[in-house]
Every structure is written in C-alpha cells, then in structure tokens.
C-alpha positions as a Markdown table, in Angstrom:
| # | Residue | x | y | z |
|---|---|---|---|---|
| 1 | Unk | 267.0 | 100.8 | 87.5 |
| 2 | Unk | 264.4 | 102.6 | 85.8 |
| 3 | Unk | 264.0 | 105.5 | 88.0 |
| 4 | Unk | 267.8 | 106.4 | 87.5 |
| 5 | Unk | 268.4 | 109.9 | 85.6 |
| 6 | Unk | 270.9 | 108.3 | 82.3 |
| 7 | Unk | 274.0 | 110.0 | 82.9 |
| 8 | Unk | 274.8 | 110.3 | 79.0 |
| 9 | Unk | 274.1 | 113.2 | 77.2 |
| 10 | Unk | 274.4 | 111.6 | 73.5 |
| 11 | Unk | 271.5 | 113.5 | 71.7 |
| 12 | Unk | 272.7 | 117.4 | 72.6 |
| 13 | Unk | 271.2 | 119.6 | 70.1 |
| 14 | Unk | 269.2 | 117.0 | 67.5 |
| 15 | Unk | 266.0 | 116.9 | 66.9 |
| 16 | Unk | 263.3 | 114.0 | 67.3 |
| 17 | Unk | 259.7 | 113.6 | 66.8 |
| 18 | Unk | 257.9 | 110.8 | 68.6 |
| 19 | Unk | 254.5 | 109.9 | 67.5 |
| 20 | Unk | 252.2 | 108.5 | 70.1 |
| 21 | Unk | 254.4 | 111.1 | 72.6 |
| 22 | Unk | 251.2 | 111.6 | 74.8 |
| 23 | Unk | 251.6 | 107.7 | 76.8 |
| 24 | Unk | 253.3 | 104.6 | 77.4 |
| 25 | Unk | 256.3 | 104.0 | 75.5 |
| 26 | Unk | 256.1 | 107.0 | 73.2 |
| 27 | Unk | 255.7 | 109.4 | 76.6 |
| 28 | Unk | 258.8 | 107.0 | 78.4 |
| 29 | Unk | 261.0 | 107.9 | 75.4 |
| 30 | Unk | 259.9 | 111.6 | 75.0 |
| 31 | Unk | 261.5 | 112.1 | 78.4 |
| 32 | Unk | 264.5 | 109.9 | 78.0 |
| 33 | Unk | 265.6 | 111.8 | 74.5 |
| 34 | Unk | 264.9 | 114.9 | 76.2 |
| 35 | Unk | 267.4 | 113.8 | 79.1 |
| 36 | Unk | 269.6 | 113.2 | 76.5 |
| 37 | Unk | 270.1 | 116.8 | 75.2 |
| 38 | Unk | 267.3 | 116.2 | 72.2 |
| 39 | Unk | 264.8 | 118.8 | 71.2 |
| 40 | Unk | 261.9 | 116.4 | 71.4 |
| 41 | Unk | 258.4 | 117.1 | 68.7 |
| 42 | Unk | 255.4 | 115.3 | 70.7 |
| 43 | Unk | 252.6 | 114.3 | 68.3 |
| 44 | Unk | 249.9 | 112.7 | 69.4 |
| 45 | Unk | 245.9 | 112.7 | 68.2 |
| 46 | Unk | 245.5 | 113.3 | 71.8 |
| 47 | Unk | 245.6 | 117.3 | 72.6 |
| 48 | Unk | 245.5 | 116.9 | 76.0 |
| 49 | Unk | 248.0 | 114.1 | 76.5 |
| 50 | Unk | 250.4 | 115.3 | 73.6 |
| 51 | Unk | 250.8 | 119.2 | 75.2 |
| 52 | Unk | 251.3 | 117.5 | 78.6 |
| 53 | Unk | 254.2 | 115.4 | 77.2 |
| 54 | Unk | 255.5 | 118.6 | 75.5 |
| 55 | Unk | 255.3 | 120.7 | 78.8 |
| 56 | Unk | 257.1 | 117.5 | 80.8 |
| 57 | Unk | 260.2 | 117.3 | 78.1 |
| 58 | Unk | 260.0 | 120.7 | 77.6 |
| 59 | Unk | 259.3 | 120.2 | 73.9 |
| 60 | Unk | 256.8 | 120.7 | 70.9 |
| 61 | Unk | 253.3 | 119.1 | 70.2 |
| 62 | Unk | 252.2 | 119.0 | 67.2 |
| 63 | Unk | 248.4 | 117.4 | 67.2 |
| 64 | Unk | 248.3 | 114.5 | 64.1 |
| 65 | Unk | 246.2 | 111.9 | 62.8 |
| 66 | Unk | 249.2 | 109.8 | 61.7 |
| 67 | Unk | 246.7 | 108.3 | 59.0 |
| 68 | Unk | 246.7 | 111.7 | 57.1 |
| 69 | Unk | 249.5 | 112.2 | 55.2 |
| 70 | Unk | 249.0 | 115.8 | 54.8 |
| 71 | Unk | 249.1 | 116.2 | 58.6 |
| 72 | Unk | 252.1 | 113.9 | 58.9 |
| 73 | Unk | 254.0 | 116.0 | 56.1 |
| 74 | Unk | 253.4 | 119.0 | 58.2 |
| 75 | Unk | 254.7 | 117.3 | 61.7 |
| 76 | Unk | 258.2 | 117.0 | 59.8 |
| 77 | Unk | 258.0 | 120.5 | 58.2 |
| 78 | Unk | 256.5 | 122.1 | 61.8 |
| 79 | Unk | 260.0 | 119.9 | 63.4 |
| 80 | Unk | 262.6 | 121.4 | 61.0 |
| 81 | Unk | 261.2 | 125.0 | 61.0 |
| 82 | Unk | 261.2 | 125.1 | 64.9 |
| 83 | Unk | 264.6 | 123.4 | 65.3 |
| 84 | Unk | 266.3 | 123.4 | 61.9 |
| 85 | Unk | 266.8 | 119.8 | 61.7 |
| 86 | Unk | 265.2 | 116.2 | 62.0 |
| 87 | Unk | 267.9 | 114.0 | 63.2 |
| 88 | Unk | 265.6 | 111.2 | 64.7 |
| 89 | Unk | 262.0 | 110.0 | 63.8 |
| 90 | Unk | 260.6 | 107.5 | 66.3 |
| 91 | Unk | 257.5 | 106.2 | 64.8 |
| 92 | Unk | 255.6 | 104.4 | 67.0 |
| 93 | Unk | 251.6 | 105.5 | 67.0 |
| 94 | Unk | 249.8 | 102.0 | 67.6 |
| 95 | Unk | 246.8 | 100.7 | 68.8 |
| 96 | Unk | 245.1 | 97.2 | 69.7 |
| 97 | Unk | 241.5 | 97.1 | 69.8 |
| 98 | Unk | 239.5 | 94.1 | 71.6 |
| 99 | Unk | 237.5 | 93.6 | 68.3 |
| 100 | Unk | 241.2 | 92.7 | 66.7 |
| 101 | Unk | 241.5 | 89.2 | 67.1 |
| 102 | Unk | 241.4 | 85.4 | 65.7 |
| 103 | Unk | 240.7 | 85.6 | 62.0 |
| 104 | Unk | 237.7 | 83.8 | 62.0 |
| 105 | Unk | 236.1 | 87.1 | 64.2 |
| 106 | Unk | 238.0 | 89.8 | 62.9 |
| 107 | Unk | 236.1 | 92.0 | 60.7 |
| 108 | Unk | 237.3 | 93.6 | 57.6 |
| 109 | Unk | 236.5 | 96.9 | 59.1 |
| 110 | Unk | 238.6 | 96.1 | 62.6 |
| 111 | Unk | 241.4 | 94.6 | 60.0 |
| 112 | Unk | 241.6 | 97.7 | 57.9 |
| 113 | Unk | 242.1 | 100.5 | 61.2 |
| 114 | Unk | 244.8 | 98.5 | 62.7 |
| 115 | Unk | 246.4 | 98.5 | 59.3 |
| 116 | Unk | 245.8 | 102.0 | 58.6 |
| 117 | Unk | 247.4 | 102.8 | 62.6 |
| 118 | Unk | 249.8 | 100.7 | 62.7 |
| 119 | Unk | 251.3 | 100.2 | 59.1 |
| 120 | Unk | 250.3 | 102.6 | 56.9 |
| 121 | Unk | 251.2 | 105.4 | 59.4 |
| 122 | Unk | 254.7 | 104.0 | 59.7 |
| 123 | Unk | 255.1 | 104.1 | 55.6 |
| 124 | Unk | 253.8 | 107.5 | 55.8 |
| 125 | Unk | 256.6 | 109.1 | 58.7 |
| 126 | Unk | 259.1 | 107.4 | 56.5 |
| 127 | Unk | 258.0 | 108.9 | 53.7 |
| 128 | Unk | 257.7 | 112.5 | 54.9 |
| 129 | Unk | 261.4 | 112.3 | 57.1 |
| 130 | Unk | 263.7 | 110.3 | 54.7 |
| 131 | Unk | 263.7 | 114.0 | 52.3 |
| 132 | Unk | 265.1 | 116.2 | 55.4 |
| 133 | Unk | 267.1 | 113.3 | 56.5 |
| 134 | Unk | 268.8 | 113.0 | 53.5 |
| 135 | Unk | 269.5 | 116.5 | 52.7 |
| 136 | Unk | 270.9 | 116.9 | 55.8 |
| 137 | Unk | 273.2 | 114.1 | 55.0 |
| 138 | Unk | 274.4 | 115.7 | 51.5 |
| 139 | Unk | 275.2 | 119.6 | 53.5 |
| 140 | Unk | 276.6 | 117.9 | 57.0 |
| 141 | Unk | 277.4 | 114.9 | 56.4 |
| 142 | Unk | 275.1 | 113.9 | 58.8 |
| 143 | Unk | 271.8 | 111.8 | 58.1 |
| 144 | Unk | 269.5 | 110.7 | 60.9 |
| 145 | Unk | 267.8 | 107.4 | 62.6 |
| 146 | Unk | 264.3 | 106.1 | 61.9 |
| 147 | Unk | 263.0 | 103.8 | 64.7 |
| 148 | Unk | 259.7 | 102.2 | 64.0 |
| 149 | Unk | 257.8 | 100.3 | 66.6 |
| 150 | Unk | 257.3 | 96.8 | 65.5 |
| 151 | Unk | 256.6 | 94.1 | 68.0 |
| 152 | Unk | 258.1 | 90.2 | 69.3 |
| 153 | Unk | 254.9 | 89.1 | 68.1 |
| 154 | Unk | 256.6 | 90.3 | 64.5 |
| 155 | Unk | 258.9 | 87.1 | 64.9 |
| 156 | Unk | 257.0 | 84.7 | 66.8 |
| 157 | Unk | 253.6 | 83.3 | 66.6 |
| 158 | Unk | 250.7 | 83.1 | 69.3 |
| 159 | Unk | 247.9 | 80.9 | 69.4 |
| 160 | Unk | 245.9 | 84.0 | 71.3 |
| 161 | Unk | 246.2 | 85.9 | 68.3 |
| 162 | Unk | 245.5 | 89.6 | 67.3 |
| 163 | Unk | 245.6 | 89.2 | 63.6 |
| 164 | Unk | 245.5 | 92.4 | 62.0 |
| 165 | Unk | 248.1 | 93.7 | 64.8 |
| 166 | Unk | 250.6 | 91.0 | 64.1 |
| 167 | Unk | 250.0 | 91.3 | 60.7 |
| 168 | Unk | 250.7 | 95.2 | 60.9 |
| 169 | Unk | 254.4 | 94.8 | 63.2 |
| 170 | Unk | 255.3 | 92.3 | 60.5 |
| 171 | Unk | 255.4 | 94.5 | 57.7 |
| 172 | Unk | 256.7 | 97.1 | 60.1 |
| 173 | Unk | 259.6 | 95.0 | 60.3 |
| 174 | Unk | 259.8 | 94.1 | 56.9 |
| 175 | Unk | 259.5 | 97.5 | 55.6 |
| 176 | Unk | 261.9 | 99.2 | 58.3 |
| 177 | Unk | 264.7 | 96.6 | 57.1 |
| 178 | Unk | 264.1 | 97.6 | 53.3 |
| 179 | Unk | 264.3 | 101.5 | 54.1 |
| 180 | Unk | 267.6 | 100.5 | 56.1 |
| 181 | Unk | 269.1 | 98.6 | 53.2 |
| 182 | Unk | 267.6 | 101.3 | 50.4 |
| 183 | Unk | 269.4 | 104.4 | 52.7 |
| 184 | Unk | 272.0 | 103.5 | 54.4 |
| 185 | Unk | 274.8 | 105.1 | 52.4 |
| 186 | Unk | 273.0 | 108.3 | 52.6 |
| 187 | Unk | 273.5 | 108.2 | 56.3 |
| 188 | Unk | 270.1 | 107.1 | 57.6 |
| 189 | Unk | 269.5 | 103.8 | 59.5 |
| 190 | Unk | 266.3 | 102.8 | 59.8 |
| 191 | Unk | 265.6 | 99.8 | 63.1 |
| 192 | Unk | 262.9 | 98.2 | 64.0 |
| 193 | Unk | 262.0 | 98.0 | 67.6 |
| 194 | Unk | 260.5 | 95.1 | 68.7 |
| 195 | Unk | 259.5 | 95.5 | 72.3 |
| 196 | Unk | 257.8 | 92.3 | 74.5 |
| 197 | Unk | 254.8 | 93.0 | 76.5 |
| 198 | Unk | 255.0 | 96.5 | 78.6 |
| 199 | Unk | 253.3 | 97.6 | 81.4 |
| 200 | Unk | 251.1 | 100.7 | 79.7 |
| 201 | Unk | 248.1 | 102.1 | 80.6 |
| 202 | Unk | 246.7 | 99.6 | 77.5 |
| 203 | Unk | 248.3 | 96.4 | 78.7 |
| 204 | Unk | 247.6 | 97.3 | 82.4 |
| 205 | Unk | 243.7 | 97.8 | 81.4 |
| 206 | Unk | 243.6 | 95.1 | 79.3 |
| 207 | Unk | 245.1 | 92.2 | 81.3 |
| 208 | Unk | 242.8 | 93.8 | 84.4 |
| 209 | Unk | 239.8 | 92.7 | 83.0 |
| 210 | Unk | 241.3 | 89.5 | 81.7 |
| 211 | Unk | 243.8 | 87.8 | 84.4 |
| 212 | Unk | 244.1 | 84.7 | 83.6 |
| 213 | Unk | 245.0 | 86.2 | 79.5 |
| 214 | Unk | 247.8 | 88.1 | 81.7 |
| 215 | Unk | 249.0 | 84.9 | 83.7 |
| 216 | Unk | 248.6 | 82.8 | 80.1 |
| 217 | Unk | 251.3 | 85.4 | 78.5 |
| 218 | Unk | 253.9 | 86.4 | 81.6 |
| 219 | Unk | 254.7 | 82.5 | 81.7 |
| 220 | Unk | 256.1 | 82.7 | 78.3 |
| 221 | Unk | 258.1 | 85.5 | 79.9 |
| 222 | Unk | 262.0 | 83.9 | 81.0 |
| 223 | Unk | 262.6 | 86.9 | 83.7 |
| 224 | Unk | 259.1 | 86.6 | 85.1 |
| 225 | Unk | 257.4 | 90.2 | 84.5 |
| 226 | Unk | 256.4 | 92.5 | 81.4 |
| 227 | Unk | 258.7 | 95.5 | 80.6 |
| 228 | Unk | 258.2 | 98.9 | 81.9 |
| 229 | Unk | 258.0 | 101.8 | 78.6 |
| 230 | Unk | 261.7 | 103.3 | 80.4 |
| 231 | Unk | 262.9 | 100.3 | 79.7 |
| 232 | Unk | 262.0 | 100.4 | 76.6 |
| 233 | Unk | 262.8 | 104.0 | 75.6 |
| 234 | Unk | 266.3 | 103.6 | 76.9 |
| 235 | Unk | 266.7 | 101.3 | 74.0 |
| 236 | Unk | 265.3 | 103.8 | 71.7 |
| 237 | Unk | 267.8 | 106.3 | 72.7 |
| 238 | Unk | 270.0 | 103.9 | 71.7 |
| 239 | Unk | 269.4 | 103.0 | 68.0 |
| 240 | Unk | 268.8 | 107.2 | 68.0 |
| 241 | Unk | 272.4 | 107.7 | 69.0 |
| 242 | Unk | 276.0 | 107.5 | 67.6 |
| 243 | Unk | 276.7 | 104.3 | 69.9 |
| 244 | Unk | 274.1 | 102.3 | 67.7 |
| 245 | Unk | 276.2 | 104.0 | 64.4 |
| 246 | Unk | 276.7 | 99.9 | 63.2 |
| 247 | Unk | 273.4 | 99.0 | 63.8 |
| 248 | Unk | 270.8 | 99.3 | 60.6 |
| 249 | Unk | 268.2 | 97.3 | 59.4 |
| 250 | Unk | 267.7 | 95.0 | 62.2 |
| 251 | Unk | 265.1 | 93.9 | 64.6 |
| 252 | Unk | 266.2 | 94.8 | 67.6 |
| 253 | Unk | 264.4 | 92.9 | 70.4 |
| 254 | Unk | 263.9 | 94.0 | 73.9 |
| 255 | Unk | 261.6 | 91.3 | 74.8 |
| 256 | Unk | 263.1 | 89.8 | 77.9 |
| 257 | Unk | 264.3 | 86.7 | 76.3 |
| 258 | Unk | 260.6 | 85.5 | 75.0 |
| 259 | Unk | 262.0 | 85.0 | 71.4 |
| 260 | Unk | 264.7 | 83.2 | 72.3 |
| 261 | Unk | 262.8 | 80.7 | 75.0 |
| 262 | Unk | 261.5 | 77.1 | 74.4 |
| 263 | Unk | 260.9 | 76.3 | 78.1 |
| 264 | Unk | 261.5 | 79.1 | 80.8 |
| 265 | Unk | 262.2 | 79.3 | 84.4 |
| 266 | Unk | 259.9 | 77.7 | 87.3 |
C-alpha cells in the first residue's frame, strides 16, 4: 500500500514548505506533495539531509534553525520569491530526547529545548506564513493550509511519559485549533496532525536499544504494528488539499485506532 505512486494530482502548481524535510515523516511527505504536483521548500537544520530531500522531490532547501525567528521569516520569504506563493505550511520539526522524561527527572534545561523545538517553533511558522497566506486570500480568493505536527499522546495519557514532549503536542493542538477558528474566513485552515507511533529512523533507534519499551507500546496498538512516515504523509496531503476544504481546526488522528481503544485485539 505504501509503495503505490498516488494517482491524484491535487496540489499542481502550489507551493509547500515542510520543516523537518530532511527524515521521517517530514522526508515521506516532501515526496508525496511533490507527487502531487506541489513545489515542495525542504527546511531542515540538517544541510546534508535537507539538500538530499530537495534533490529527491526535486525542490528547494532552505537550511533553518526553526527556533530563530529571523531564520524562519526568511524560509517563507525565500518560498514566495522562488515560487510566488505559499499555499501549504507543514510544520512539523520535532525532537524527543532520552533526557525528556518523567517529571520527577526532567530537567528544566531538557524541558525548555523540547519546548523551544517543538512548540515555540510551531507559533513561529504560523506566525511568519498566516501574512502571505492571507494576502493571497484577499487578491485570489485563495488562502492556504497550515498542518502542524502534534501527536496521540496530545489526547491521551501514558504512564511512560515524556513530559516536556507531551506537554509541547498539547499546546500544538491547542494552538493549531485557535489559529483555525481565528482564520478561517480568510481562507486558511489550520489542522493539527496527530500521528501514533511511526517507524522513523528515531523510533526504530530508540525502541532498538529498549525492546521491551517497544513491545510495552505496540500492544496498546489495535492493528498490531507502528505506522510507516507514507502513511502518514498521505494524510498530510490531504488536510493540504481541496478534498479536506471542510476540515479546520481539528485533530486529525492517524494513530491506528490507539485513541479510540480500551482493550485491543489478542
């Protein structure tokens, strides 16, 4: 299923930027809105990873600290010089480091990067997109799509917790629903994503050093594996489309039925 080429073409001619293009989901979805017809911007910290997604979509990079918001108001000004537009902003730079976990070992320090990545960068995209996005709107008629990455873990609760991570997907979610509220009659919707565990290069490293914390969270999982980042992306593409044109300020949950499970499959 994963491997097939989508047959739609839905995103001929717009413009997206991913952030986090260079790996996992963020490299999965660079290729699917290519595939789609998109222009696709690849930013990335990563200068190696990022101008390899670019070369494989046949795209931008754009090297950014997401953190900086001088560097993240240039990514969207870089975007619309090069293509004229910015029709979709999928905001999903992240990162969960070991030393992010219960509260009672999580340091301020730890707390305060994993905000800074995974929250603060979010408000900043938003921020620096929503003025093209709406100008757009008010000389075509046509606004744009925010996706930000949130997480399940932004709905449920896990007693193997990553504090400052959860903390960060739950204001992703909360702050993605408010932007989709605040600008939705100025033609811009604004989704969170809330994907279940996926088989990236983190997860896959992660859960390799740690089996049993893989075999203690794919139980919880009702069809029995962890996502793969196509999987993901192809729900991306669509909240970026026209198909998803009624859907705005939700969480929209690709999780393989973990939120909605109280006792799953033998």
């Amino acid at each position: 299923m994963t491997d097939q080429t989508p047959v739609c073409r839905r995103l001929v001619d717009r413009t997206a930027v991913v952030t986090g293009a260079g790996s996992g989901i963020g490299l999965a979805t660079a290729h699917r809105l290519a595939s789609e017809g998109a222009h696709v911007v690849c930013a990335d910290i990563d200068e190696v990873a990022g101008k390899a997604a670019a070369e494989e979509t046949g795209g931008l990079f754009v090297q950014v600290d997401v953190t900086d918001s001088d560097q993240v108001e240039a990514l969207y000004r870089t975007a619309f010089d090069t293509y004229g537009s910015v029709d979709i902003a999928f905001n999903n730079a992240g990162i969960s480091p070991p030393e992010d976990d219960s509260i009672l070992t999580t340091g301020l320090d730890a707390w305060k990067r994993v905000q800074e990545v995974n929250l603060t960068s979010v408000y900043l995209c938003c921020k620096h997109v929503l003025p093209y996005m709406r100008r757009q709107f008010e000389r075509t008629g046509r606004g744009g799509s925010i996706v930000n990455t949130a997480s399940f873990v932004a709905v449920l609760g896990a007693a193997t917790s990553q504090i400052s991570y959860t903390a960060s997907k739950g204001g992703v979610l909360a702050m993605s629903r408010e932007l989709g509220v605040q600008f939705a009659r100025e033609g811009i919707r604004v989704n969170a994503l809330c994907p279940g565990p996926v088989n990236t290069p983190l997860l896959k490293e992660l859960f390799a050093k740690d089996p049993e914390r893989a075999a203690r969270r794919l139980v919880h999982v009702p069809v029995g594996r962890f996502a793969e980042p196509e999987e993901i992306a192809a729900a991306v593409a669509f909240l970026a489309s026209d198909d998803s044109s009624f859907v705005n300020a939700a969480e929209f949950l690709v999780d393989g039925g973990i939120a909605g499970a109280y006792v799953t499959p033998m």
